[in-house]
N, C-alpha and C positions, 0 to 999 in steps of 0.2 A: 837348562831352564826349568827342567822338571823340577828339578830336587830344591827350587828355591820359591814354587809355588807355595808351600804350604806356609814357609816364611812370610809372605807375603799377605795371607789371609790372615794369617795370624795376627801381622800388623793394623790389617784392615779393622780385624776385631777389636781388636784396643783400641782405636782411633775412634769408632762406633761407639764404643762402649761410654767413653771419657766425653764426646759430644754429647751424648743418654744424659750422663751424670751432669754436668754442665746446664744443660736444660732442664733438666729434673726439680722444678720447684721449692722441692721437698726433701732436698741433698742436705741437708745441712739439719734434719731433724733422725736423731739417735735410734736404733730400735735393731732389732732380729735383724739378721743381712739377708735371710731370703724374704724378711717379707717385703724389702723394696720393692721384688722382682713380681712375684706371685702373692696369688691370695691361697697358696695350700698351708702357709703357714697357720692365717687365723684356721682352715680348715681343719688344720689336724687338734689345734686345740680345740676347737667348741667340739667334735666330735670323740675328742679323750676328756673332756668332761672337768678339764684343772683352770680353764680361761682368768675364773675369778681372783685365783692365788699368782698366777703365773703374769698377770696383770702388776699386780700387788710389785711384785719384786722387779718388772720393767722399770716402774718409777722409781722404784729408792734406788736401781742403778744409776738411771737415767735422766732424772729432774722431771718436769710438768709438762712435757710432752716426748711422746714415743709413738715411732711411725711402725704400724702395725700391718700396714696394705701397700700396695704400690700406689694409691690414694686412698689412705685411710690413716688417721691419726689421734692417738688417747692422750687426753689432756686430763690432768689434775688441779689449773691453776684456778683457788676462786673466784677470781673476777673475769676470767674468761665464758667461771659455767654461768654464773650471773646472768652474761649477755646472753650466750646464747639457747639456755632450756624458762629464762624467765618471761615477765609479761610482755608480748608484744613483741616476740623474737619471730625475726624475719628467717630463722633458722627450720628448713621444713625436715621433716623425717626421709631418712633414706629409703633405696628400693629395698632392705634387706626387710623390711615390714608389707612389702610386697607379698613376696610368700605366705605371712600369713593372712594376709587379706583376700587373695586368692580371687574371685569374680563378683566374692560379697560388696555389694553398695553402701548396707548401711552394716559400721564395723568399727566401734568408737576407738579402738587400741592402734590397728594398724590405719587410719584412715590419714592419707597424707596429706590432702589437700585443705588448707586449712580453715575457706570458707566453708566446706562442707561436713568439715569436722565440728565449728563453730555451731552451723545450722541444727546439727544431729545432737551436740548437747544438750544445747538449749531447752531441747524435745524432753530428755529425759533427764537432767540433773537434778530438779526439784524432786527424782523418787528419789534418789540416792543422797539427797540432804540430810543433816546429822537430825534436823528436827523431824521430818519425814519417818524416820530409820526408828527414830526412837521407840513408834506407835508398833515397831515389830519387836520389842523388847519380849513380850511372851511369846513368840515364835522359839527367840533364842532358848530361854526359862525351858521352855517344853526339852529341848535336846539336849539343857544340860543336865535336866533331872532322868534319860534316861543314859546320860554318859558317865553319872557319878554312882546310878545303879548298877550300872555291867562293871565299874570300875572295883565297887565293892565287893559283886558277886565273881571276883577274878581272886579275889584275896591278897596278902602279901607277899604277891611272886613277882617275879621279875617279866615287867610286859616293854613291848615294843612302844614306848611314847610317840613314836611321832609317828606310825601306825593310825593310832588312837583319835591322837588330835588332827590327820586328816579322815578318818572317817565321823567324825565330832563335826569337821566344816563344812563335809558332803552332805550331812544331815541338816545341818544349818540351815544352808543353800537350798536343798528340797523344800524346807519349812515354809522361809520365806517369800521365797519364789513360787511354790506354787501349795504352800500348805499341807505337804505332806512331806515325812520324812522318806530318805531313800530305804529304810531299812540297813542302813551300812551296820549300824552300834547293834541293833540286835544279832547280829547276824552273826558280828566279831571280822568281819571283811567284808570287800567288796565285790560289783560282779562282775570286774573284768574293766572298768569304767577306769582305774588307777592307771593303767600298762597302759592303754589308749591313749592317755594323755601324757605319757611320760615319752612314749615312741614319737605323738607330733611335737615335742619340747624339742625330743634329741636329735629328732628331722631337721628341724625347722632353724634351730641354731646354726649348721654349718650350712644348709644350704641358702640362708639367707644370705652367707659372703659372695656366693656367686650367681643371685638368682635367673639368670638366665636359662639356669637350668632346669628350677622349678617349670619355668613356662615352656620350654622347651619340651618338657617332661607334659606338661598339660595339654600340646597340643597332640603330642604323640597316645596319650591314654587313654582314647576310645581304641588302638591299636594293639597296645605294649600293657593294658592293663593300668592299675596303681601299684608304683615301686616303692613310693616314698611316704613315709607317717603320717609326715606333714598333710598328706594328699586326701586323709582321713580326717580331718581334723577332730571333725564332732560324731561322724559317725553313730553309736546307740544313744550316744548325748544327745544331740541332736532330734535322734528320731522321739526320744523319750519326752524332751518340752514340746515337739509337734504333738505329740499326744494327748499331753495333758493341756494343751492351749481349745484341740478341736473340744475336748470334754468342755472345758469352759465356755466352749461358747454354746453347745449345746444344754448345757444344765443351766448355766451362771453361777454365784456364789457370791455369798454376803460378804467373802476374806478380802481381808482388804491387804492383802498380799501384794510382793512384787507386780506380780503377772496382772494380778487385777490393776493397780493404778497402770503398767503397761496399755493395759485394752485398753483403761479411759481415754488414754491420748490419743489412741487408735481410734477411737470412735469418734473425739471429736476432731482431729486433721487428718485422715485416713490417707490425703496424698502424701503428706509429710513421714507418717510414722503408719508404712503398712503393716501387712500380715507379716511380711516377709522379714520386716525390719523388727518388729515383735519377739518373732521367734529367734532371732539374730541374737537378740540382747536379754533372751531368756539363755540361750546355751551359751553365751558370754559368761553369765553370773554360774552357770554353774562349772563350766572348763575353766576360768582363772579366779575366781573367789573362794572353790576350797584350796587349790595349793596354797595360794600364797598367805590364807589364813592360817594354813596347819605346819606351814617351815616357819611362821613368825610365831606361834605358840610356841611350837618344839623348841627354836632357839632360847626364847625366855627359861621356860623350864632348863633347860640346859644349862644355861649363865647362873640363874637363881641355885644352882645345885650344885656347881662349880664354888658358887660364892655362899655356902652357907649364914655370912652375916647379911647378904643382903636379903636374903629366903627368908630371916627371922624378924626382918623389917620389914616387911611388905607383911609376914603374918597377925605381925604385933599391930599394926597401924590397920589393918583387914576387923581385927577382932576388937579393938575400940570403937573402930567407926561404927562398927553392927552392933555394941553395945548401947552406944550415945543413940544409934536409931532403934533401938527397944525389935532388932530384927535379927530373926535366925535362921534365914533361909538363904536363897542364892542372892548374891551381892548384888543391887539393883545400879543398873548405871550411875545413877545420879550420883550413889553412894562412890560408887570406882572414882568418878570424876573428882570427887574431893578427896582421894589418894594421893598427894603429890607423889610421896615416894614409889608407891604401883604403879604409876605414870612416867616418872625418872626412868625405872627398869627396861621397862615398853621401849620407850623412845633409845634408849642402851643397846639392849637387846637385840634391835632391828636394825641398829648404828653398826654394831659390831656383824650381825650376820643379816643383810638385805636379802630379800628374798632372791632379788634379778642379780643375776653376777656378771653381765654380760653389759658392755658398753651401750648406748644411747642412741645408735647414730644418728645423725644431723647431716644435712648439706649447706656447706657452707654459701650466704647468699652474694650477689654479684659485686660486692664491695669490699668483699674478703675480709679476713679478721688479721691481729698481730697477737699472738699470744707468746707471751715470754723472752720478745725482743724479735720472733720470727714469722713473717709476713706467710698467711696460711691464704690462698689461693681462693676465688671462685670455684663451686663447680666439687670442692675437696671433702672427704668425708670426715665428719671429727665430732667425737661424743668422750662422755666421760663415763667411769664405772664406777658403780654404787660401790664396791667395795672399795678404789681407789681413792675415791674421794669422802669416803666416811673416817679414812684412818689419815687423812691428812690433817700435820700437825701443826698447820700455820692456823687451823680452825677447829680444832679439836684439843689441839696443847700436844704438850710431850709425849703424853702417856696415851695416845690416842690408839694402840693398840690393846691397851687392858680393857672391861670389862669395868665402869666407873659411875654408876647413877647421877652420883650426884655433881656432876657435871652439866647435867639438866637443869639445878635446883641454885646456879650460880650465875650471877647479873647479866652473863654475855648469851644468855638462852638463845636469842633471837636471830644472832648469827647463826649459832646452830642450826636452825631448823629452816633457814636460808637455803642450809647445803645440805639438809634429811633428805636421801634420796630416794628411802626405802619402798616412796609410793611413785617416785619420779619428781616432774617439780613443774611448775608453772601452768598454762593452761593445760597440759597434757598430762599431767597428775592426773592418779588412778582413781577413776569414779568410785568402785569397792571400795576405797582407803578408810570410807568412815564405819560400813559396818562390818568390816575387818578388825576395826579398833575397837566396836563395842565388844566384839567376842573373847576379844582377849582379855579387855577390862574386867569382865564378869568372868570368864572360865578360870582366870590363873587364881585369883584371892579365893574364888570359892573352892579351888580345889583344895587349896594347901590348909583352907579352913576343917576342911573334911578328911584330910591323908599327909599322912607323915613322907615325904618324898626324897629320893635318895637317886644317886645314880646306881644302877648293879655293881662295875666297877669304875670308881673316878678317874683310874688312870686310863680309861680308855677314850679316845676321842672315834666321833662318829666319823665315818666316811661324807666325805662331800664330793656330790656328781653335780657340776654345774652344765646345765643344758639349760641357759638362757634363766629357769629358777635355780636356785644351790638348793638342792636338797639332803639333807643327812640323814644318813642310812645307818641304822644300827642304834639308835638313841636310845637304850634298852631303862627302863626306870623301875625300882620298887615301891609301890607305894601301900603303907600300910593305913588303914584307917583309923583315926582318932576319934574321940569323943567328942561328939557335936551335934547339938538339938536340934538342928534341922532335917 
């Protein structure tokens, strides 16, 4: 009898296993074979840093949806993302936005709940209006005229561009926010403020797949200490806008900066928009408004240097416009805005490399979705990737993996930008997205008006670590200075 036990288990196990499958909702959607089972699969990937590419080549195996989790699944189809990232989606955000929200109340990016989410915009979205944003156009001007100084006094050598263009956004960021630059551009680096935020990225990414841990981890940390990045978030960020917030309110100031219209709301609905919620949405602008304004720079420059004719379009069309406005100085918004073509690239640019490389997640709500002929469950977890669905060619055409402007500048624009994911999409689109986009508008024509730009070597492609942003490492550029009156 002994020797037929093991037999016996064994069958047990199959028998188990086939009733699993059976029952499994989500038996019938294609993907990785352990990630049915486990979530170490998404874990090994957000933690080796490939999510974004390795995503990319699930679907052209696998069609418009791929099961990534033992509940959790990546969809590409456009009329799926329609329903569930657009207006009025009964689709809330998953716990994996937990971890970064952490015990914060008011927290516009990870806040799941969506009347509270709705309430807290409201409070602040009129600063971050494009018409609002505008009136900090000399904030920007201030930081580009000393990022095209350090760029000159660097010479024709071969510099780390995307270096550059995040300490260009940290400076921004300081400006605006609170009217001082952080000293990054004079400096020529940072003070430590970079690795901070790249460690809660790299944190935060794998262990949003199982956040139980996170809290798990947070109840033990007056104990066991902090293990985890994530656990830091804002750390000298943080302490650095409590600082300059208590200054303000001891001096005041006439700047009509971020921070300052901040305290206005503070002062006049104080229960709605406290102290606490202030300083929340000050170290917000500055921990996700310089990256993801300095990997959407980087990338342009990259694509523009790659594509030399598109580099000599965007200069040509730069150097008329400032002729026709009798200006020789830094390209003034307004002037960007009637760019089509420096507008085509942008929108290109950000198509071809999003900043976020990492799926959306979503919970499915109580009436479950059908995507793609298969019935996706209550309760189920399901988003789509900005880079999945930027190179999808039911909506972008054939060539939706090249590098193509003028693809912008063609009748069907509006579909496009249906499925632009690069700021997210629907109410939950990134507040930063617009003066994100002034920066670019004005740094890339003005630079190229001022420096002859090249890559070091073209056959070299940058490294890309996706920890939730893709960042490229290595973007090395020469730029040499041209002749220009400004």
């Amino acid at each position: 009898m002994e020797g037929v036990v093991p037999y016996i288990v064994a069958f047990g196990s199959i028998v188990i296993t086939l009733l699993i499958l059976q029952l499994d909702p989500l038996r019938g959607i294609p993907g990785p074979f352990y990630a049915r089972w486990t979530p170490l699969w998404m874990i090994y990937h957000s933690r080796k840093g490939d999510m974004h590419q390795k995503m990319i080549e699930l679907h052209k195996a696998h069609g418009k949806l791929v099961r990534t989790g033992p509940n959790e699944v990546s969809i590409s189809d456009p009329g799926a993302v329609k329903i569930i990232y657009g207006a009025g989606s009964k689709f809330r955000k998953s716990n994996w936005y937990s971890v970064w929200q952490g015990h914060r109340k008011f927290d516009l990016f990870p806040e799941r709940n969506e009347l509270v989410h709705r309430a807290q915009r409201r409070l602040v979205s009129g600063i971050y209006s494009m018409d609002r944003l505008k009136r900090l156009e000399p904030y920007v001007d201030k930081a580009l005229i000393v990022l095209f100084s350090k760029l000159s006094e660097l010479g024709a050598k071969s510099i780390n561009m995307g270096l550059w263009a995040q300490l260009f956004a940290f400076d921004v960021i300081g400006e605006v926010t609170f009217s001082k630059l952080f000293g990054f551009m004079d400096a020529g680096r940072d003070d430590g403020s970079f690795g901070q935020i790249d460690a809660a990225l790299r944190s935060a990414a794998w262990i949003g797949q199982v956040p139980w841990l996170y809290w798990a981890h947070d109840t033990l940390s007056p104990f066991i200490g902090n293990w985890l990045g994530i656990g830091a978030r804002h750390g000298s960020l943080r302490a650095f806008a409590a600082n300059e917030i208590n200054r303000r309110k001891l001096r005041g100031s006439d700047h009509h900066d971020i921070l300052e219209m901040l305290m206005n709301v503070n002062r006049e609905k104080p229960d709605e928009l406290d102290d606490t919620a202030v300083l929340s949405m000050a170290t917000s602008n500055i921990f996700a408004g310089s990256d993801t304004t300095a990997i959407s720079i980087g990338a342009l420059l990259y694509y523009l240097c790659k594509n030399p004719e598109c580099k000599e379009k965007v200069l040509k069309e730069a150097t008329e416009m400032m002729k026709q406005s009798r200006m020789d100085d830094i390209v003034p918004l307004a002037i960007a805005n009637k760019m089509p073509y420096l507008q085509a690239c942008i929108y290109e640019a950000l198509r071809c490399h999003p900043a976020v490389g990492m799926s959306l997640p979503r919970v499915v709500p109580q009436a479950g979705i059908e995507v793609d002929g298969q019935y996706i469950p209550a309760g189920t977890i399901i988003g789509t990737n900005p880079w999945v669905i930027h190179r999808n060619q039911e909506v972008f055409g054939e060539d939706a993996d090249s590098f193509r402007p003028e693809r912008w500048l063609e009748s069907d624009r509006g579909q496009l930008e249906r499925l632009f994911f690069a700021f997210g999409s629907g109410a939950r689109v990134c507040i930063g997205r617009n003066l994100s986009w002034i920066e670019i508008s004005k740094l890339v024509p003005s630079l190229l008006l001022r420096f002859e730009i090249e890559l070091t070597d073209p056959e070299a492609k940058p490294r890309e670590n996706c920890w939730w942003f893709v960042k490229q490492e290595g973007l090395h550029m020469t730029l040499k200075p041209r002749e220009y009156a400004g």
